[in-house]
N, C-alpha and C positions, 0 to 999 in steps of 0.2 A: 484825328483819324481821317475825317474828310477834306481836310486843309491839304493831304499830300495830294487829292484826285481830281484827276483836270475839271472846267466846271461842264462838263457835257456828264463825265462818269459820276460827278457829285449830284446832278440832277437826275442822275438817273438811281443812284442809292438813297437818296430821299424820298422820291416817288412810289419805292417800293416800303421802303419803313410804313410809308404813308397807308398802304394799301392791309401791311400786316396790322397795324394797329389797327383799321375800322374790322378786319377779320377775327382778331382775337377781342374786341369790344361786341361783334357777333355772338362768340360761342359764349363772351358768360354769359350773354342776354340770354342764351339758352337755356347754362347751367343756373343762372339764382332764379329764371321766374319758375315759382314749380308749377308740376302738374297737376290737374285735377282731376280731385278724385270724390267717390259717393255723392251724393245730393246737389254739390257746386259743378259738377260734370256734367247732371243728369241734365241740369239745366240749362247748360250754354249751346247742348247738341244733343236734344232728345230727337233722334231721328222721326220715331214711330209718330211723336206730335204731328211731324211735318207733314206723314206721309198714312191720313187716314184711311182705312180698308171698308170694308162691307158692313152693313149695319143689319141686325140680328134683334128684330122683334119680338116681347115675349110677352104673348098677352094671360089673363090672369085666373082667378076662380072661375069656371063655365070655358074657360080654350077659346073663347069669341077670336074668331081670326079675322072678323070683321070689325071688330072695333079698334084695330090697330092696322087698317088698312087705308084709310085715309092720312093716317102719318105718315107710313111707309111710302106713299102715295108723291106724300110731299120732298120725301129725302128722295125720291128719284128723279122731280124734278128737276132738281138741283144739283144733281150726276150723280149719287149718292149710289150704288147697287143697296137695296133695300129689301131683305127678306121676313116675312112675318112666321115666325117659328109654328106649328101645329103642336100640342103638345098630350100625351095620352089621356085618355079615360075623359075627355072634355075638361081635363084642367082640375077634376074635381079628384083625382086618385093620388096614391104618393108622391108627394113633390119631389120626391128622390130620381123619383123614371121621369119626370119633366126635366129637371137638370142633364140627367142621362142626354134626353133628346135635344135639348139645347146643345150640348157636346158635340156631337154626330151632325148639328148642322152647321157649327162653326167650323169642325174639319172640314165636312162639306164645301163652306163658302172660303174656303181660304185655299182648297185643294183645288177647286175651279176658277179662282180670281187672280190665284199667286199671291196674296196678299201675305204679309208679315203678320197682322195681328185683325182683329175685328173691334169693333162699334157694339155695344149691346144697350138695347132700350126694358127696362122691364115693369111693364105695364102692373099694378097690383099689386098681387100673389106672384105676378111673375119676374117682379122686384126681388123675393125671397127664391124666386129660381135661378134667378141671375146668382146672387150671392152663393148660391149652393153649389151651381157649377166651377164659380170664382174659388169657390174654399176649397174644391175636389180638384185642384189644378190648373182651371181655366184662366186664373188670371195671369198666367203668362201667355195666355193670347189674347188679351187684351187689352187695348189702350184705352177705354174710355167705358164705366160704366155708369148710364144713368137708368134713375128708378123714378118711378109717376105714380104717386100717392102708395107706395106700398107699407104694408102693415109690418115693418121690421119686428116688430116689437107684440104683435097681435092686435088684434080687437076685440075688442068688448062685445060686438054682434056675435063674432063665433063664438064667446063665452056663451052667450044668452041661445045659441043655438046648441052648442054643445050638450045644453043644462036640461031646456027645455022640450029639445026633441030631437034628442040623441039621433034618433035613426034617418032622421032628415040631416044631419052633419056627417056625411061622409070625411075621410082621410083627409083629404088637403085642408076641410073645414077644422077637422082636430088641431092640426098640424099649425093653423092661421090662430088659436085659444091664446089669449095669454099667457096662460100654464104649461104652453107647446112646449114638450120635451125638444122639438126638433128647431125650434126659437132656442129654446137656452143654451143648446150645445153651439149656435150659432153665433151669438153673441158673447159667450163664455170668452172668448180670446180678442183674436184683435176684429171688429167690425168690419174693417176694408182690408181686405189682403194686398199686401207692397205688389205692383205691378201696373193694373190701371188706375185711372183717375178718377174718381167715383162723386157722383151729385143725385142729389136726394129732392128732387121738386114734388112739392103736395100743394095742398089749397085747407087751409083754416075753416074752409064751409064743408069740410068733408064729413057727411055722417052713415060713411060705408065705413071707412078705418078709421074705429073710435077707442081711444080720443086723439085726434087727426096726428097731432104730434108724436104717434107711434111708426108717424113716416122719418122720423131723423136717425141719422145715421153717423153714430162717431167717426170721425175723420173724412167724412164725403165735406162736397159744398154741398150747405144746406138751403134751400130758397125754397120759401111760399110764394105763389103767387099773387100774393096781398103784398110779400115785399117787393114785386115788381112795379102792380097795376091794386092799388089799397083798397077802391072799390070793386075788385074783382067778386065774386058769388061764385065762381064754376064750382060745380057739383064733382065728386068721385067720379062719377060715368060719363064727364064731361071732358076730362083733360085728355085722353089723345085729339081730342077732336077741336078744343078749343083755341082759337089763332093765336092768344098771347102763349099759351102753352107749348103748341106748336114750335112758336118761336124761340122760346129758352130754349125746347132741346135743337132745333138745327144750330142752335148759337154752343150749346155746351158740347155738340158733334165738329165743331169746325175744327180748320186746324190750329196748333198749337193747345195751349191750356184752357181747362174751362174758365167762365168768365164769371164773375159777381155780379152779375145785373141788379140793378136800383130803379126806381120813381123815371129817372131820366130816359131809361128803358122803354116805358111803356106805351108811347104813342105807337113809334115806332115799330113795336111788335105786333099792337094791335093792327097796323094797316096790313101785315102779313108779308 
């Protein structure tokens, strides 16, 4: 076929063969590699990772808006917008109206930010607020939830107060019982709801939420602060405040994924 065309029109039907083949070696590159989909997708281009929002503090039994202001303190150094949630009745009434209120300031912060999703820290009892707003829908605005020493699971203290003197354990105190009705419907399903990315930091010296290990949380990351820093001692009433503490959560707030922090960790975090 090409032996009758002069050699200018042969070179020039060559060049074009030349051009359809890299064209159609194009399209099936398109059609065989597939696309991706659920979990292998989420991963190659989780936008929200990229693009963290407003952080939403939630501090615990007693509402102390001051003990999670020094945190919040430090994530605005860091550009961070950093709100420390108020929550009713001083944090001692149903945890139900603290979730509520948690709610209303994540709209809040997202209606005034423009953000896509929020940041939530929950200090406590307000670890178990965090998860209750999370269960009532919150966790589709959220990309990252972390908890600080909270009593997922109860404590042995509200037991002994529950038992002891009943009328000194108000609601949130019942609600924090090992026997919490409002614990078991919580944990009865799945622990973390699909949406954010949930981490669970406690301290092994903790003798508010006993016994300490009622801070873990199925499917979160889990970290002690003894598996950062071994000789750590921070107390319950210590970790917002504490530098290496501190430091896991601006590191589990950064962007992309939270991170496994180890021994290797610990200088580092400790200089702040």
């Amino acid at each position: 076929m090409l032996a009758g065309l002069s050699p200018a029109r042969r070179r020039l039907v060559v060049a074009l063969l030349a051009v359809l083949v890299v064209a159609a070696a194009g399209i099936a590159a398109v059609l065989v590699v597939p696309r991706l989909t659920g979990p292998e997708a989420d991963r190659t281009a989780p936008a929200a990772e990229q693009t963290p929002g407003p952080v939403l503090l939630v501090p615990g039994y007693g509402g102390s808006t001051g003990s999670l202001q020094v945190l919040a303190d430090r994530l605005t150094a860091t550009g961070r917008d950093a709100t420390v949630v108020a929550v009713p009745d001083g944090g001692t009434g149903d945890m139900t109206a603290s979730a509520e209120a948690l709610g209303t300031a994540v709209d809040d912060a997202l209606a005034r930010t423009g953000a896509g999703s929020v940041d939530v820290v929950g200090y406590s009892a307000g670890g178990v607020i965090a998860r209750l707003w999370a269960a009532d829908g919150g966790a589709d605005q959220a990309r990252r939830v972390v908890t600080l020493g909270s009593p997922h699971h109860g404590t042995t203290l509200a037991d002994l107060a529950a038992g002891v003197l009943p009328a000194e354990c108000p609601q949130a105190c019942q609600q924090l019982t090992t026997t919490s009705d409002l614990l078991a419907g919580l944990n009865a399903g799945d622990e973390t709801p699909e949406g954010p990315d949930w981490v669970s930091v406690w301290t092994t010296a903790d003798q508010t939420v006993t016994p300490p290990d009622s801070a873990e949380l199925a499917g979160a990351l889990d970290l002690t602060v003894q598996s950062v820093c071994a000789d750590s001692r921070v107390t319950h009433g210590q970790l917002p405040t504490d530098a290496v503490v501190q430091g896991i959560v601006l590191a589990q707030l950064a962007t992309g994924p939270p991170v496994p922090l180890g021994p290797g960790d610990c200088a580092r975090l400790r200089q702040g």
